[in-house]
N, C-alpha and C positions, 0 to 999 in steps of 0.2 A: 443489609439484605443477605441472607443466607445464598447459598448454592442451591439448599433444594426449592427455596421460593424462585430462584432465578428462574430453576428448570419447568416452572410448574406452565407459562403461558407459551408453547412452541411458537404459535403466530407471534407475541412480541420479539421474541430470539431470531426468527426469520428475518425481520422485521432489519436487523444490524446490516449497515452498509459498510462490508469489506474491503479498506481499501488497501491497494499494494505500493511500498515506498519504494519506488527506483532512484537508486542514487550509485554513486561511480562508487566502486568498489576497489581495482586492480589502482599500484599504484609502485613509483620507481626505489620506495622507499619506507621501512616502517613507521615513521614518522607520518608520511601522507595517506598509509593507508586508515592510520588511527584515523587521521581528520575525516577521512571520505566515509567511515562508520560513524561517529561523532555527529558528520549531518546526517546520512539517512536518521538518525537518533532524535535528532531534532526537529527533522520533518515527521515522525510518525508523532511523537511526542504532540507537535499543534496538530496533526487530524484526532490524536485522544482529546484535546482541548476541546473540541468541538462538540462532546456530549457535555458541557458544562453549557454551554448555548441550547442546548436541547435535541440536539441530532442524535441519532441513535449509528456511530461508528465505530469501528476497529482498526489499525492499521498491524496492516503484516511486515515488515521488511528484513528480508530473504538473507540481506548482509548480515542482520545482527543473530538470526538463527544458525547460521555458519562464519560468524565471523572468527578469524584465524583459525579455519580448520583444514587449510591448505596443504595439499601434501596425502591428508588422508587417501583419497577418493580421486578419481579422476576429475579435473576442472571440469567436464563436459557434464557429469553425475550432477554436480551444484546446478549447474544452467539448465540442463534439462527439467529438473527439477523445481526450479524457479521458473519456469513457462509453463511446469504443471499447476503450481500455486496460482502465478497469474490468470491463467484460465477459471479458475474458480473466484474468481476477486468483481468485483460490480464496481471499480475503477481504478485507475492509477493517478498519483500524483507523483511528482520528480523533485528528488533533493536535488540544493544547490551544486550546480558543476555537473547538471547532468549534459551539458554541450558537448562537454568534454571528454563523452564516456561513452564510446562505441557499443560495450554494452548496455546505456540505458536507451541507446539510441534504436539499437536493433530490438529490446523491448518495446519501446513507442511505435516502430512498426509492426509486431507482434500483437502489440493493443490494438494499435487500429484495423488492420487485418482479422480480428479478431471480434471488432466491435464492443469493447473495452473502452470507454471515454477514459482519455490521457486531462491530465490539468497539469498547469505549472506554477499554481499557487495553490493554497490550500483555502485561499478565500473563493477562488474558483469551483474550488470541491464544495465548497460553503452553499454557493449560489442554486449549483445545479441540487445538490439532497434537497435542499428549500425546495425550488419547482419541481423536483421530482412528488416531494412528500404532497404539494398542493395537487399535481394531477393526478395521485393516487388518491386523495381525498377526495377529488373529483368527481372520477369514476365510480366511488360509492356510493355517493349519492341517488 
């Protein structure tokens, strides 16, 4: 499929469930912070798996569009920013070790605050696009 045939049906492109990958990021060492990118990586990687199932998704994860870009910018410019992204996202799911992550935590309260469904599997995420996509067929009817 080309790019212009992608662009030609706006209602299917609508259509794409955006989801955001919260995963720990900040870490005491470069070593740990590779790994905490490495899963967000993983976790967005199976929400892309899931258009092979037939869901129509995307995953965004905020680490890996500023990862090691530390120092640039003020820490608060990435976070605010990443709560601007989330806002725009139709859910969240959380890589592994997000207990551990103050900030994936104060995002989970951000989502729900916000009315953003949080998952913490991606078969979770699986579940809900399913009945979502069944009671949007629904209402067509």
């Amino acid at each position: 499929m080309s790019l212009e045939s992608a662009m030609t049906d706006k209602k299917d492109i609508q259509r794409v469930c955006v989801v955001y990958v919260a995963g720990p990021y900040r870490a005491t060492t470069e070593w740990k912070l590779r790994k905490n990118i490495e899963k967000s990586a993983d976790k967005a990687m199976e929400v892309w798996r899931l258009n092979a199932a037939g869901l129509q998704v995307m995953a965004v994860a905020p680490c890996l569009n500023s990862a090691l870009f530390g120092g640039e910018v003020a820490d608060e410019v990435y976070l605010k920013n990443d709560l601007a992204l989330l806002l725009r996202c139709d859910a969240m799911v959380v890589a592994d070790g997000w207990e551990n992550s103050e900030g994936v935590m104060s995002e989970i309260r951000f989502s729900e605050e916000n009315g953003i469904p949080v998952f913490y599997t991606v078969r979770e995420l699986s579940e809900w696009m399913e009945a979502k996509g069944r009671e949007l067929l629904g209402a067509m009817r």
